[in-house]
N, C-alpha and C positions, 0 to 999 in steps of 0.2 A: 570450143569443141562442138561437132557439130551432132546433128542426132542419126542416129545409125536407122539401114537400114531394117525392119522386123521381116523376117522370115517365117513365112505361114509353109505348114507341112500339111498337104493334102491328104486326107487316107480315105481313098476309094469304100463306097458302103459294103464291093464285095469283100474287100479285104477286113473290114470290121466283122462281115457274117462270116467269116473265115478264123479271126480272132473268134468270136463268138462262141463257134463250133470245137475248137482247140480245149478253150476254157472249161467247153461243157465235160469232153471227153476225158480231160484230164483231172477233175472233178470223180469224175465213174469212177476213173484207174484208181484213185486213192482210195473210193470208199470199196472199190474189191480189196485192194490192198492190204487195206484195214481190216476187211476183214475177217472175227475170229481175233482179233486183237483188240481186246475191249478192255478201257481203264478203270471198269468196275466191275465188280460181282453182280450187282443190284444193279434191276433196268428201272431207271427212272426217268420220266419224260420232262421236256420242257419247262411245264405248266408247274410242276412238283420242285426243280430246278428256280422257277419264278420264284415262288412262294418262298421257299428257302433264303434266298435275296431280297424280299423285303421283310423279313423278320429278321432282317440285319442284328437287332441288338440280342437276339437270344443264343446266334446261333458264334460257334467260336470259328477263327481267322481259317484255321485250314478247311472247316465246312466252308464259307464263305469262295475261296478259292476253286472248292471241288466244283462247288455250286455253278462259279459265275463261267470257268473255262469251256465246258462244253456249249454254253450260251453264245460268248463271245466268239468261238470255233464257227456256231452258226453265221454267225451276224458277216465276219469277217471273208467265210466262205463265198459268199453272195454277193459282195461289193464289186470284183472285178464284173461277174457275169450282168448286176445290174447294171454297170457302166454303158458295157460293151452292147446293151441290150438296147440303153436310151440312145446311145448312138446310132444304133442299126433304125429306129423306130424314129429318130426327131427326124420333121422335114418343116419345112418353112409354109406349106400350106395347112400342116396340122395343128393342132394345139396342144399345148406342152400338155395340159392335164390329160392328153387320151394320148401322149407318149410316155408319162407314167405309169398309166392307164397297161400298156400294151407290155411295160417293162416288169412291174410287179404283176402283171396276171401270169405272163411267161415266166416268170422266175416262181410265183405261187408252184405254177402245172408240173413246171421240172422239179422240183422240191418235192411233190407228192408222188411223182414218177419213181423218183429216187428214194423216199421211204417205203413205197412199195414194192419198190427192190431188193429195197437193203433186208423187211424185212421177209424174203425168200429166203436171201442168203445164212448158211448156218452158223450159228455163236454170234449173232451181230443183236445191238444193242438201237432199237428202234424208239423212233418218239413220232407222231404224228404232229406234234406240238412243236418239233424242229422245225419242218414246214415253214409256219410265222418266223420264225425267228430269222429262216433263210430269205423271206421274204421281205423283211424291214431292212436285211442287209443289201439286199435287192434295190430297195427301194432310198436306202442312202449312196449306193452306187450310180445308180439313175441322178439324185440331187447331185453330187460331185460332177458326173456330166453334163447339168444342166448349169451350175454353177462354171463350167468351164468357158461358157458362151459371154459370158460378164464381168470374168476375171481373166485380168491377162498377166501374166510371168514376165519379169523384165530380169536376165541375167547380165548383170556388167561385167567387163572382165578388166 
């Protein structure tokens, strides 16, 4: 059997600052969406959220859950936009550390945009402290894309 040929799929940089732009927007549309639709009474921010999480052992399984959800909400939210962001930002003459560089400071800026937003908007549940946490998600979306360059997928059929 012989070895097949691999097929590379192009995708033009405007078309990722195009993904990029979608992401962003679609992003907005959920947190207007949202909100006024807040899964808690009490505004507690990130940092209060942390703390909660590492005092694992005092606190009981459903704190534990309330605690880690909105965290992970952050983290999660930020992966595709960090992606899409080291992508738009890697080039071969730059160096990876100032495409992370470019990818977590943009995802910082838009994260602070957006709880400055959010917190105009009436009944909404703001954390300054999201911010980080959108930005690590950020910034493991960025690693996922930079690990793409070094990893490759081999589907058999």
């Amino acid at each position: 059997m012989g070895k097949r040929d691999v097929r590379v799929i192009v995708v033009p940089k405007r078309v990722t600052a195009l993904l990029l732009i979608l992401v962003s927007t679609s992003m907005l549309a959920l947190v207007w969406y949202l909100s006024g639709k807040t899964y808690a009474s009490e505004s507690r921010g990130a940092v209060e959220e942390a703390r909660t999480l590492l005092q694992f052992r005092a606190a009981s399984d459903s704190r534990m859950i309330a605690a880690s959800m909105p965290l992970l909400a952050d983290l999660l939210a930020f992966v595709p936009w960090g992606f899409l962001a080291f992508m738009l930002a890697n080039r071969k003459s730059r160096p990876c550390f100032r495409s992370y560089l470019i990818a977590g400071g943009g995802a910082l800026l838009f994260a602070l945009a957006m709880e400055t937003w959010q917190f105009l908007l009436p009944t909404r549940v703001t954390s300054y402290g999201d911010a980080l946490f959108n930005c690590a998600g950020a910034l493991a979306g960025a690693a996922l894309a930079h690990m793409r360059l070094s990893v490759h997928f081999r589907f058999a059929l």
